[in-house]
C-alpha positions as MATLAB code, in Angstrom:
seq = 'XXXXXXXXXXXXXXXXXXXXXXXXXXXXXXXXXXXXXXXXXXXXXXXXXXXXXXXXXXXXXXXXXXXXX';
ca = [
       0.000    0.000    0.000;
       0.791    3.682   -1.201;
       0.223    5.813    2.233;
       1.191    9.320    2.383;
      -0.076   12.190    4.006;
      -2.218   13.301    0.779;
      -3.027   12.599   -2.565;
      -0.731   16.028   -3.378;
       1.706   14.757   -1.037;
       2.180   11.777   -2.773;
       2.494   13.868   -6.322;
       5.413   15.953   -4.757;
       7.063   13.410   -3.273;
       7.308   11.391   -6.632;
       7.852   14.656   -8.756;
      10.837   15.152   -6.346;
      12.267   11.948   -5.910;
      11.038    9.238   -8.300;
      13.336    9.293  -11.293;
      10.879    8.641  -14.184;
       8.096   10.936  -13.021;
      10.621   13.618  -12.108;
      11.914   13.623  -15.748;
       8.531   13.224  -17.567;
       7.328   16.432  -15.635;
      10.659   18.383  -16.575;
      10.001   17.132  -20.095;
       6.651   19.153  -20.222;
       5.576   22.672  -20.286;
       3.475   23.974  -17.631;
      -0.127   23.216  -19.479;
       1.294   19.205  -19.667;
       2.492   19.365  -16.275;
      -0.855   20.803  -14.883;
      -2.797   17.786  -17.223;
      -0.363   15.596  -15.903;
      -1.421   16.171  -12.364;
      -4.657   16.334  -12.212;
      -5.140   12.793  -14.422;
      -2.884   11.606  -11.891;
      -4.808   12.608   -8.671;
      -7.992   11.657  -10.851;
      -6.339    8.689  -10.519;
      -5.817    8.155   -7.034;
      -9.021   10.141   -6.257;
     -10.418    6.563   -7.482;
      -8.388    3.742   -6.235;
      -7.920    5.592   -2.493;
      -9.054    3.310    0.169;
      -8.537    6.184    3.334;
     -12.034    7.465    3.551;
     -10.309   10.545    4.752;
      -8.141   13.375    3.319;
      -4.601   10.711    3.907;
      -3.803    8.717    1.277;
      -3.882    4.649    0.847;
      -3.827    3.197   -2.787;
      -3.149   -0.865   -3.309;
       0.198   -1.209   -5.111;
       0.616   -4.084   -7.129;
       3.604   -4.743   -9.413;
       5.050   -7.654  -11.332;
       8.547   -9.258  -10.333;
      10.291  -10.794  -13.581;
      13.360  -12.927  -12.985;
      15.375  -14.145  -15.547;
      17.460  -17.039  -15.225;
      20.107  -18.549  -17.479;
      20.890  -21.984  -17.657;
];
């Protein structure tokens, strides 16, 4: 689970600090940036589980590993 303070502080935190969102915003201008955000807390708006103003989203991912043989 995803739990941060807020939806937004989520969003900062991962515009700061998360390599691959931080250079997708610098990428845009400040119209793409602004889109950007608010599909993304559309986003969480949906999936959050907190039933308050906090922030809990299920994370799921997929773990690949390769072997050789």
């Amino acid at each position: 689970m995803f739990r941060y303070r807020s939806p937004q502080h989520w969003l900062e935190i991962f515009k700061a600090y998360y390599g691959p969102m931080h250079r997708t915003f610098a990428a845009l201008d400040i119209d793409g940036q602004q889109a950007l955000s608010g599909d993304l807390l559309a986003l969480i708006d949906r999936l959050n589980r907190s039933g308050d103003t906090t922030m809990v989203v299920p994370s799921e991912y997929l773990e690949i590993v390769v072997t050789r043989r």
